[in-house]
C-alpha positions as CSV (number, residue, x, y, z in Angstrom):
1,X,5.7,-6.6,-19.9
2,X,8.1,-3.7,-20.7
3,X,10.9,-4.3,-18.2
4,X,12.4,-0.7,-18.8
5,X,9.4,1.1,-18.9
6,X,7.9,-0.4,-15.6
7,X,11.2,0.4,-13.6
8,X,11.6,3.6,-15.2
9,X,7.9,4.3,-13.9
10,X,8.4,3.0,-10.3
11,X,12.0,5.1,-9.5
12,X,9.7,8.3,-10.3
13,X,7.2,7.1,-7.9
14,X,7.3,8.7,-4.0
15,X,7.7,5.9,-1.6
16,X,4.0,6.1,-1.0
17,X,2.9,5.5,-4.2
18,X,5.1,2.5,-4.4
19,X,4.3,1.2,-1.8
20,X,0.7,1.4,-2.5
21,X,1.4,-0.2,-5.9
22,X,3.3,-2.8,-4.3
23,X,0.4,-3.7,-1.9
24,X,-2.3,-3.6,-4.8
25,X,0.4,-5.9,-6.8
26,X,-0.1,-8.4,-3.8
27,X,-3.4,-8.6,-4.0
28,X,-3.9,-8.1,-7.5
29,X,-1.3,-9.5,-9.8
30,X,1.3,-11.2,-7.9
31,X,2.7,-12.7,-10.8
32,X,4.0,-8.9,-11.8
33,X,5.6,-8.4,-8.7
34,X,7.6,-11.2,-8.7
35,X,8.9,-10.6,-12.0
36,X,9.3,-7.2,-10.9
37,X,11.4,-8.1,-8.0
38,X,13.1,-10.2,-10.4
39,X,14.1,-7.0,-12.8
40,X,15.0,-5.2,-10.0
41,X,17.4,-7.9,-8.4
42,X,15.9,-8.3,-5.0
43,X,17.5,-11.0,-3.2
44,X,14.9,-13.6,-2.3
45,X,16.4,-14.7,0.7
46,X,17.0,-11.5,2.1
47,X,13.0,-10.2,1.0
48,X,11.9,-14.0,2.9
49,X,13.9,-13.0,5.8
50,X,12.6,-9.4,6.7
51,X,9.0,-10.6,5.8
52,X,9.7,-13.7,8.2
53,X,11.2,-11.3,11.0
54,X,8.7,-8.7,10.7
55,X,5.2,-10.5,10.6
56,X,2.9,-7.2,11.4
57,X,4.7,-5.0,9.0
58,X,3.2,-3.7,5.7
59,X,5.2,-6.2,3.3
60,X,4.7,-3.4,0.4
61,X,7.0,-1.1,2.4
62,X,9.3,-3.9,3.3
63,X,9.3,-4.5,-0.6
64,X,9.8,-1.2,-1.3
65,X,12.1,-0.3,0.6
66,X,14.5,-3.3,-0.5
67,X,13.9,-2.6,-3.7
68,X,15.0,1.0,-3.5
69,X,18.0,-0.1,-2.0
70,X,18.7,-2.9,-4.5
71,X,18.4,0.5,-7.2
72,X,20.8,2.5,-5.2
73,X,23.2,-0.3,-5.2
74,X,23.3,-0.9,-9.0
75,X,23.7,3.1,-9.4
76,X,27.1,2.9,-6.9
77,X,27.9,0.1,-8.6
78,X,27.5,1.7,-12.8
79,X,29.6,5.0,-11.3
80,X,32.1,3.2,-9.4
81,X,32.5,1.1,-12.9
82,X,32.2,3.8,-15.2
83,X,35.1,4.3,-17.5
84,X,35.5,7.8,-18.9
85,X,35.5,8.0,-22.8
86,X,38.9,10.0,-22.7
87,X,40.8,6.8,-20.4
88,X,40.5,4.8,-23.6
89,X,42.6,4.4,-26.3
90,X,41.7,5.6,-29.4
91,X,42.2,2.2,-31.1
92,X,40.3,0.1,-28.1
93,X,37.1,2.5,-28.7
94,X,33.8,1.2,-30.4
């Protein structure tokens, strides 16, 4: 599996469509999801919890949604971080 090519696929899907491949993921090939979730960072505990708490909800919007949350977080996170190219010293540039 191509880590940066499957996320790169599922932040252009609608939340439909993700959710939908989440769902067929569940039944299908659970193995991928997990290691999915994995590359995206979703905290286990906190996926366990909502799916525990919400027992007659669709679990591939639950997914989804925390997932797309998870990728918001990590984009705050890279521009909050990000340095600008000119704020560096000529000599500490690679």
């Amino acid at each position: 599996m191509n880590t940066n090519t499957d996320l790169q696929a599922l932040e252009k899907m609608s939340l439909a469509d993700l959710i939908a491949h989440i769902n067929h993921l569940i039944a299908h090939d659970f193995s991928k999801l997990v290691y999915l979730l994995y590359a995206v960072d979703v905290p286990e505990k906190k996926l366990k919890q909502l799916l525990a708490e919400n027992p007659g909800e669709n679990a591939g919007k639950i997914i989804a949604q925390l997932m797309l949350e998870r990728q918001e977080q990590k984009r705050k996170s890279r521009e909050q971080f990000r340095q600008n190219p000119a704020d560096i010293p000529e000599d500490e540039r690679w």
